[in-house]
C-alpha positions in Angstrom: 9.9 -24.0 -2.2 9.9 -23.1 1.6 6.7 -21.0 2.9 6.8 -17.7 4.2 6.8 -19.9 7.7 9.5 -21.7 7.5 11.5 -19.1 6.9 10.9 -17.5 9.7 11.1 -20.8 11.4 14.6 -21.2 9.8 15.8 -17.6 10.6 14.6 -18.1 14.4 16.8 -21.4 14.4 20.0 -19.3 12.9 19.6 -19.6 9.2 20.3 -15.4 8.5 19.9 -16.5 4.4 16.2 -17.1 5.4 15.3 -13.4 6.7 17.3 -12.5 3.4 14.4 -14.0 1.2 11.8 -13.1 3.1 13.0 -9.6 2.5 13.6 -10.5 -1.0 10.1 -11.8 -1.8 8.7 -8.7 0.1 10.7 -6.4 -1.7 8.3 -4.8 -4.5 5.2 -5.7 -2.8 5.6 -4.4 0.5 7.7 -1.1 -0.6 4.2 -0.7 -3.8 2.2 -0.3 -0.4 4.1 1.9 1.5 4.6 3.8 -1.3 0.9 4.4 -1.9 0.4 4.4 1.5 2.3 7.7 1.9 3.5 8.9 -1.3 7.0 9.3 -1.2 9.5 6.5 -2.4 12.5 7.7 -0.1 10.2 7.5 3.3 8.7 4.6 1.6 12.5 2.5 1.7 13.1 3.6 5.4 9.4 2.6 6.3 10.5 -1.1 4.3 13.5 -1.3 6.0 11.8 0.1 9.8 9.0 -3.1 8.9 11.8 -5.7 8.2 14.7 -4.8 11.3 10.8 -5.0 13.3 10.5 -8.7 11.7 14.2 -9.2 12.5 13.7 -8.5 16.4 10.1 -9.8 16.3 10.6 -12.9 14.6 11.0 -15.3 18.2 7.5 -14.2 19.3 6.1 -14.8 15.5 3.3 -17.1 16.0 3.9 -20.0 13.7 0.4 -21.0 13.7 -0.5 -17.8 11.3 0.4 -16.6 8.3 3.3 -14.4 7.9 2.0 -12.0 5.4 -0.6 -10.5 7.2 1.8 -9.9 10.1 4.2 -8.8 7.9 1.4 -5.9 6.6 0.3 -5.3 10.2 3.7 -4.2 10.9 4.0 -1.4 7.6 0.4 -0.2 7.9 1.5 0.7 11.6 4.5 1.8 10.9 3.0 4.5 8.0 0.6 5.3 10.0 2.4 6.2 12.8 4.6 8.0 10.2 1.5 9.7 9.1 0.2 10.6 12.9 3.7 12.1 13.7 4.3 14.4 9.9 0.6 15.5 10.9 1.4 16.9 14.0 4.5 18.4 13.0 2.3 19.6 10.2 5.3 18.4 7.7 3.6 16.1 5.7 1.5 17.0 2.1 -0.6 14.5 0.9 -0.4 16.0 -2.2 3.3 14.9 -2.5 3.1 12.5 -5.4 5.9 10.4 -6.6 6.1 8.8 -10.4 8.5 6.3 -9.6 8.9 3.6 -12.2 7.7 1.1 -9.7 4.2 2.2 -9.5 2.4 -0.5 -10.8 -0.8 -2.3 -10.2 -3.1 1.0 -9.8 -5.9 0.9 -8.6 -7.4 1.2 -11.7 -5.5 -0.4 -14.3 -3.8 1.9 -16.3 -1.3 0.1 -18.2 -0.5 1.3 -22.0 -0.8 -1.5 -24.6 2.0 -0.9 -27.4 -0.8 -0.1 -29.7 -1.0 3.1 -28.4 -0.1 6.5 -29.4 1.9 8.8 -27.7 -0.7 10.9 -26.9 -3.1 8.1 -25.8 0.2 7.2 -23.5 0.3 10.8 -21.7 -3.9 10.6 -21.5 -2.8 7.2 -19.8 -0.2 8.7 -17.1 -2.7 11.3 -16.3 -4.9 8.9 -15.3 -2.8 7.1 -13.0 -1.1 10.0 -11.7 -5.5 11.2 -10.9 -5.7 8.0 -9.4 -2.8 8.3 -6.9 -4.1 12.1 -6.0 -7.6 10.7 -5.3 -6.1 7.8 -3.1 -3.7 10.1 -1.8 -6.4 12.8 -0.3 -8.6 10.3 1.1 -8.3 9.7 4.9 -6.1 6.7 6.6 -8.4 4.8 7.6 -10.2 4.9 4.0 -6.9 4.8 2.2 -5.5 1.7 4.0 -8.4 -0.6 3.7 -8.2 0.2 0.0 -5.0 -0.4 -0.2 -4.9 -3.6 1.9 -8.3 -4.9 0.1 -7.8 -3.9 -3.8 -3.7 -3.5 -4.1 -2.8 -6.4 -1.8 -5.4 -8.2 -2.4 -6.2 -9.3 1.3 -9.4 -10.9 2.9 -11.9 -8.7 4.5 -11.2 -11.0 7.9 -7.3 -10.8 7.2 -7.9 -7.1 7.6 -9.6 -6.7 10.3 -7.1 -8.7 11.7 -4.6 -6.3 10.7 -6.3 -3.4 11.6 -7.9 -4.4 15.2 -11.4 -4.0 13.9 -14.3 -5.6 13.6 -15.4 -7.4 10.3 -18.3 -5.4 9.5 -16.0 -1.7 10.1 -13.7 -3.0 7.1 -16.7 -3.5 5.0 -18.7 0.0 5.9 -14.6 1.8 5.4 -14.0 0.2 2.2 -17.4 0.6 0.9 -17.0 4.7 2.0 -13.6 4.6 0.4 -15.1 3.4 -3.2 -17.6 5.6 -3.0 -15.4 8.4 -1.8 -13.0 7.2 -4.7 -16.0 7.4 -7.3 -17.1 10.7 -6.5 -13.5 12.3 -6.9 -12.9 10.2 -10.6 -16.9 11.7 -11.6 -15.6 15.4 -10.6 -12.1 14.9 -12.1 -13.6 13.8 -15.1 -16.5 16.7 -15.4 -13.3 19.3 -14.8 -11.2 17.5 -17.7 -14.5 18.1 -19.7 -14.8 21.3 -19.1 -11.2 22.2 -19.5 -11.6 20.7 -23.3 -14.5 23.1 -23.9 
């Protein structure tokens, strides 16, 4: 099977079937991110499809001696956040504007229903993940995306800094704020479910 590279090798030479997979293959990973990212899954699609007609122009000057993926997430992350930079300013965009699409896998923490479970165990279950997506939702960019990047995506700590333009040790100081920041919110959602069932 043909890398990520030589696709883009074969799409720069005139092979337009090539850019078609790599957009296939990117498809439910890359739109999971932006999704997260900004929690809405119609933004999300014209982010995805902003990222890819970037790759399309981009793809000539794509250095070939790197990996595609990284430079395929560089290009979403700045495109959300500039997204999230602009909404800001035009003071248009909530952050508590959460989306269940069916495509929300692979939370943060896992929250996947086994069939053994009960309905009611089920709805405990969506609450969760629905909590989750809140927390991550609240938290600020530069927390949310090195969370995203490191735990969802599953990308090196030197991949993103690469990503990101910043230094090694930032990425591990931001993500270590961002669990922490992450733990604190779960510990009070929790004590308010507690107290709620009192």
């Amino acid at each position: 099977m043909a890398t990520d590279e030589d696709l883009v090798a074969d799409f720069v030479a005139g092979n337009q079937a090539a850019f078609a997979e790599l957009v296939e293959r990117y498809r439910r990973e890359l739109f999971s991110f932006l999704q997260r990212f900004i929690n809405e899954a119609a933004l999300a699609e014209d982010l995805f499809q902003e990222t890819f007609i970037q790759v399309y122009r981009s793809a000539p000057t794509f250095d070939s001696t790197r990996r595609f993926r990284p430079w395929l997430f560089t290009i979403a992350a700045n495109k959300a956040r500039d997204h999230l930079r602009t909404a800001m300013r035009r003071g248009a965009q909530s952050l508590d504007n959460i989306t269940g699409e069916d495509g929300d896998q692979g939370t943060f923490v896992e929250f996947m229903a086994s069939d053994t479970l009960s309905a009611p165990e089920r709805l405990i279950d969506m609450e969760d993940a629905d909590a989750v997506r809140q927390i991550i939702a609240r938290m600020p960019t530069i927390y949310r995306e090195v969370l995203l990047l490191s735990y969802y995506n599953r990308f090196a700590y030197k991949e993103i800094a690469e990503m990101l333009g910043i230094p090694l040790g930032t990425v591990k100081s931001r993500l270590h704020s961002a669990l922490a920041m992450f733990g604190e919110a779960w510990r009070v959602r929790i004590g308010e479910g507690k107290e709620r069932h009192q």
